[in-house]
N, C-alpha and C positions, 0 to 999 in steps of 0.2 A: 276720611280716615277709616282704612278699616277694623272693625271690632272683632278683637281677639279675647282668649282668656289668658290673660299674663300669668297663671298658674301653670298654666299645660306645659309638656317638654314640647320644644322647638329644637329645628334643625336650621343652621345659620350658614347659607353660603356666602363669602365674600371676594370679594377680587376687583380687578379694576374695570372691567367687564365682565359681562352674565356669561361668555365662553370661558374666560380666565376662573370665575369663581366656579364652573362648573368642574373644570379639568382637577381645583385643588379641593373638591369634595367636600360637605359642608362637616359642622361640627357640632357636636349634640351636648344641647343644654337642656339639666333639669324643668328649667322655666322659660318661657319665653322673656321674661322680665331678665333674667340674668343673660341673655341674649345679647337684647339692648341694651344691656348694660356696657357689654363686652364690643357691642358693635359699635355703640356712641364713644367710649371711653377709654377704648385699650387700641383696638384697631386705629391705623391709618385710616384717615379719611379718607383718600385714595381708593381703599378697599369698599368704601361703602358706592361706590360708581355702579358695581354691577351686584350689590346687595339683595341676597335673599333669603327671605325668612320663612320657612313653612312650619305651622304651626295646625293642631287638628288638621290636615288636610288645606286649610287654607294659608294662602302665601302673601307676604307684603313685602314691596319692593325696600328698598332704599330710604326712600322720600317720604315712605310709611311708617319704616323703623324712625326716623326724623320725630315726625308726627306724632307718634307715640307716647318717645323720649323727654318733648318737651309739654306733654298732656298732664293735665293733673291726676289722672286716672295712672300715673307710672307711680310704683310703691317705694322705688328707692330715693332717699337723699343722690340728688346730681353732684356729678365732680365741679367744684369751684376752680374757676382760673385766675390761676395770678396771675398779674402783670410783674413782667419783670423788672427790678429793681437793683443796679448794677448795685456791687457792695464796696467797700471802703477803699481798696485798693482798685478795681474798675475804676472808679472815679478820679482817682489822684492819675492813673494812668492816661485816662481822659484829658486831664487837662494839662500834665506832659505835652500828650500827643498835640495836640491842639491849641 
């Protein structure tokens, strides 16, 4: 994994390839932590394929931001996922259907 300083601004390219994320230019974050943040949790996964992170001069791929994101050394609380849970009417519909 490589070591960054999660405080520094960061530059976030994304796309579904490192040609694609080059063409749409990257996007500048106060921190490299608000980065990953936006990288793991707002973007398409999709987009993290040709992910990259330059940070002081030093770059991490995709697999890095990954790496990171799931480190204890990441300062933010992660996004939880819920599972889905069809509601009252989904249900009654269900068994309609079926």
């Amino acid at each position: 994994m490589t070591k960054i300083d999660l405080n520094s601004r960061a530059a976030l390219y994304l796309g579904s390839g490192w040609e694609n994320a080059r063409e749409q230019g990257a996007r500048a974050f106060p921190t490299a932590a608000q980065a990953i943040r936006f990288a793991m949790e707002e973007a398409p996964p999709v987009s993290r394929r040709g992910a990259l992170m330059v940070v002081d001069g030093r770059s991490c791929s995709g697999a890095d931001i990954e790496d990171i994101y799931r480190s204890r050394a990441y300062p933010y609380p992660r996004k939880s996922h819920r599972r889905y849970r069809p509601s009252q009417i989904a249900r009654r519909l269900q068994t309609m259907a079926g």
